[in-house]
C-alpha positions in Angstrom: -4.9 -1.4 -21.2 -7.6 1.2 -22.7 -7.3 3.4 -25.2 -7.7 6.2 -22.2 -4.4 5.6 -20.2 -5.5 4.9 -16.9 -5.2 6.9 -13.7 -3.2 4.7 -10.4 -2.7 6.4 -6.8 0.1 5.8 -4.7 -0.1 6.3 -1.1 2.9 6.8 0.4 5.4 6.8 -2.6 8.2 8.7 -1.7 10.6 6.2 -0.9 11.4 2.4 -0.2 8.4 0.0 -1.3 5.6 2.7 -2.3 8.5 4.5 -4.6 9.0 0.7 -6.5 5.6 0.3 -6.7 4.9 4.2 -8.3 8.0 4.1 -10.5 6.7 0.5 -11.5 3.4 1.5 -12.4 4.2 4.4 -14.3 6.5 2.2 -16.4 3.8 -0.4 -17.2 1.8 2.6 -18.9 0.0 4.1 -16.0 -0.7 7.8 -15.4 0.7 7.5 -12.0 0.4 10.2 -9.0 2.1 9.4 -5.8 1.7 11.0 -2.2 3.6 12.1 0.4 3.4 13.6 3.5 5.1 17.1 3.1 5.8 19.2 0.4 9.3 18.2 0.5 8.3 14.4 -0.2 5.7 15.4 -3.1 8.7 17.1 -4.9 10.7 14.0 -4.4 8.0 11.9 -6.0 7.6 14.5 -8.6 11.2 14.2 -9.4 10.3 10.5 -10.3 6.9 10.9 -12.3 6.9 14.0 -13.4 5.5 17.8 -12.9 2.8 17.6 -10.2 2.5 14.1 -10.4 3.7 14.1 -6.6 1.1 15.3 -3.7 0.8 16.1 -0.6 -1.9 14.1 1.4 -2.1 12.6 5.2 -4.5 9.7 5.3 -4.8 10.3 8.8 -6.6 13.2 7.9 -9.8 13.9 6.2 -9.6 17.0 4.7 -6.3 16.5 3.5 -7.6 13.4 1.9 -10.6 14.7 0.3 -8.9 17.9 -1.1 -6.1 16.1 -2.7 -8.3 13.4 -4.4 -10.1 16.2 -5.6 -7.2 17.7 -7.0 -6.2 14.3 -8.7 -9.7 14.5 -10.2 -10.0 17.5 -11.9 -5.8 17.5 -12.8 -5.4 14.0 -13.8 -8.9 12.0 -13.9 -10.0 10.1 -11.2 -8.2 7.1 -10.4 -9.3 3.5 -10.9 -6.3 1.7 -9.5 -5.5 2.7 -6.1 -2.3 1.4 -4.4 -2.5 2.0 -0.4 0.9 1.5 0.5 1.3 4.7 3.3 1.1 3.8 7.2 3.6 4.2 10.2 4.3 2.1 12.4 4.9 2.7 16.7 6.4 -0.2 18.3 6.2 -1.4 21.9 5.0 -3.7 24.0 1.4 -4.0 25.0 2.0 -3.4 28.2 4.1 -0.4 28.0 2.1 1.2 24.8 0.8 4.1 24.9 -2.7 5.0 23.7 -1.3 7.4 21.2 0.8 4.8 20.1 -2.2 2.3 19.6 -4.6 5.0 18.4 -2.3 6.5 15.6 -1.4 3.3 14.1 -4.6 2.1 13.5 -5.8 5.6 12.4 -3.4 5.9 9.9 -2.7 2.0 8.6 -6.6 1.4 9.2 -8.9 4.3 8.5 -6.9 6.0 6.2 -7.8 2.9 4.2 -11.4 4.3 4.7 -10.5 7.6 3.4 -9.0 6.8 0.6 -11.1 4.1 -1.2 -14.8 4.9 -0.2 -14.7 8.5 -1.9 -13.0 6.0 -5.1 -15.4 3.4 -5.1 -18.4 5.8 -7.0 -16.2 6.3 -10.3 -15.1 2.7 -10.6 -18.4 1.3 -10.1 -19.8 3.7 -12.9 -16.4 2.2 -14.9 -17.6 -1.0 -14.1 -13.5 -1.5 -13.4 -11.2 -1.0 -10.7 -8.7 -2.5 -8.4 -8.0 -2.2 -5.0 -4.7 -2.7 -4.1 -3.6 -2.8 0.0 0.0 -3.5 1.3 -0.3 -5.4 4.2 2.6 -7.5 6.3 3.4 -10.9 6.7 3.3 -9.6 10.5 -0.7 -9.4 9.9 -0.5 -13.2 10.2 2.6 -14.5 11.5 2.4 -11.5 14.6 5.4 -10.0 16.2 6.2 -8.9 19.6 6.2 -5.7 19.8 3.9 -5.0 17.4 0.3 -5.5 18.5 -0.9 -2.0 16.9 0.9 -2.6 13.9 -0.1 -6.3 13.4 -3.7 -5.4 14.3 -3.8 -2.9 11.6 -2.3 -5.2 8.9 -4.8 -7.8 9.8 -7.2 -5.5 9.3 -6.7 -4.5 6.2 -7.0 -8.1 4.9 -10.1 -8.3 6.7 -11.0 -4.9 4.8 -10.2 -6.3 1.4 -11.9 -9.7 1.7 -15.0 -7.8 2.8 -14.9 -5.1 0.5 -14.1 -7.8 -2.6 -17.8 -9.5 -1.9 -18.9 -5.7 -2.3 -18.2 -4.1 -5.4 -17.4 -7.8 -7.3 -20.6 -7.5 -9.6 -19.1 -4.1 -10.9 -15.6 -5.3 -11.9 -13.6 -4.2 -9.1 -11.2 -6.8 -7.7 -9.8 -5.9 -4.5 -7.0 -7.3 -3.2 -3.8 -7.3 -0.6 -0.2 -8.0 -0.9 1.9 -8.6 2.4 5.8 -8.1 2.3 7.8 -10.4 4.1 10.8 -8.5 5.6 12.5 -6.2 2.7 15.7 -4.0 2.3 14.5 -0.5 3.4 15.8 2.6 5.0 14.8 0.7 8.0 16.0 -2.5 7.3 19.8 -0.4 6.5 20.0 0.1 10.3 20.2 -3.3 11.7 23.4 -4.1 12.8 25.1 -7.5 11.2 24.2 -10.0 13.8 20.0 -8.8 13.7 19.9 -8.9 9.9 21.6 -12.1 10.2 19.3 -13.8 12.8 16.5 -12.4 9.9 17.7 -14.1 7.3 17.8 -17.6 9.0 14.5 -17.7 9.7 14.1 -17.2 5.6 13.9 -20.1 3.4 15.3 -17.9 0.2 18.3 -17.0 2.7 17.9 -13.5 1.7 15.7 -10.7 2.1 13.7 -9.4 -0.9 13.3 -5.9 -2.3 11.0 -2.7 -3.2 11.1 -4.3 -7.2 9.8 -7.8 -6.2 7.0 -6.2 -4.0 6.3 -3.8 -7.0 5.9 -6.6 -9.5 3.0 -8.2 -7.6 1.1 -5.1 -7.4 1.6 -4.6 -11.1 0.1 -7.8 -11.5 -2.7 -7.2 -9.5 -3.5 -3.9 -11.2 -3.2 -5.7 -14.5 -5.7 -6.8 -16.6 -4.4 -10.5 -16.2 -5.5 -10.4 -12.7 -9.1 -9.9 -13.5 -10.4 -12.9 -12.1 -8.6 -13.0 -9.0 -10.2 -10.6 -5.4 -10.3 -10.9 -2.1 -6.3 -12.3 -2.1 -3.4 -12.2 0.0 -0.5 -12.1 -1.4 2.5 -13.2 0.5 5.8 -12.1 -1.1 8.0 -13.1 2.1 10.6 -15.7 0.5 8.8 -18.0 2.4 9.5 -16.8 6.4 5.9 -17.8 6.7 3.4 -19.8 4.6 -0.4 -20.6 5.0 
């Protein structure tokens, strides 16, 4: 770490994996500011980091994006680790999907990748250090039914990373992903006994893992012990699927 404490972004922090990875973060020494999608969610976050340290921002949508970097600019510094961790997800098959179900997902999970990092990248280069950090899925590779959109977009963003690592290299910028295997959630506490069951066998730890095990391989990452490594995957999926 610098003298000056540095600045890490969120996306998507107010609860389950993005909430590990903020609360993490901000207790490794980062100046941490988290996002949400209403105002009630910011004030959640806020409740975890600190006065204003909790925003509201859509990645799905530009202005919202470029006002509240702006705002993390001139209130906090500009960030030079970014965490993109928000998306959705709208399950179905292919042939019964919707084009608003297609179109969102990769709006959101894809471009708002766009949004977010390109109006970063100028202030890191000039810092001559950054880092990147995407959450993926182990979906991205492995593929599930019902999940085209979802998969497509997680796929993507590795594809985004490993491009984007050749890049911005030279400057000191290491951009990387990290892709969850299946994780105790909100949405994970709704499956009955006999589907998180059938989940677990396919699992060679027999278990599934949590927000705090995701979180520590972003705060390695974002760490200057990771310098030397870009343009990773990280799988952290107890081993339900390995490449």
């Amino acid at each position: 770490m610098t003298d000056e404490q540095r600045v890490a972004l969120v996306t998507g922090a107010t609860r389950g994996i993005g909430a590990a990875i903020a609360e993490r973060l901000a207790a490794d020494g980062y100046s941490v500011v988290g996002t949400a999608t209403s105002a009630a969610g910011a004030a959640t976050v806020a409740e975890r980091l600190g006065e204003g340290r909790g925003i509201e921002l859509r990645i799905d949508d530009d202005e919202s994006v470029t006002g509240g970097l702006e705002h993390i600019a001139s209130a906090f510094g500009a960030p030079s680790i970014v965490v993109n961790n928000a998306g959705i997800n709208r399950d179905n098959l292919l042939m019964r999907m919707s084009a608003e179900q297609w179109s969102s997902v990769i709006d959101t999970n894809l471009s708002g990748l766009y949004r977010v990092v390109k109006p970063l990248l100028r202030s890191m280069m000039r810092a001559r250090w950054g880092r990147i950090i995407s959450v993926s899925s182990v979906v991205g590779r492995m593929g599930n039914a019902g999940q085209v959109n979802y998969a497509a977009s997680k796929a993507g963003i590795e594809g985004f990373s490993r491009a984007l690592a050749l890049e911005v290299g030279s400057r000191g910028i290491t951009v990387n992903a990290v892709a969850p295997g299946f994780i105790e959630t909100d949405m994970t506490d709704e499956l009955n006994e006999e589907m998180r069951a059938a989940m677990i066998e396919k699992i060679a730890l027999a278990r599934m893992g949590t927000g705090a095990e995701v979180a520590h391989a972003v705060a390695f990452l974002a760490s200057e012990g990771a310098g030397y490594i870009t343009g990773e995957t990280l799988q952290v999926n107890g081993g339900i699927y390995q490449n």
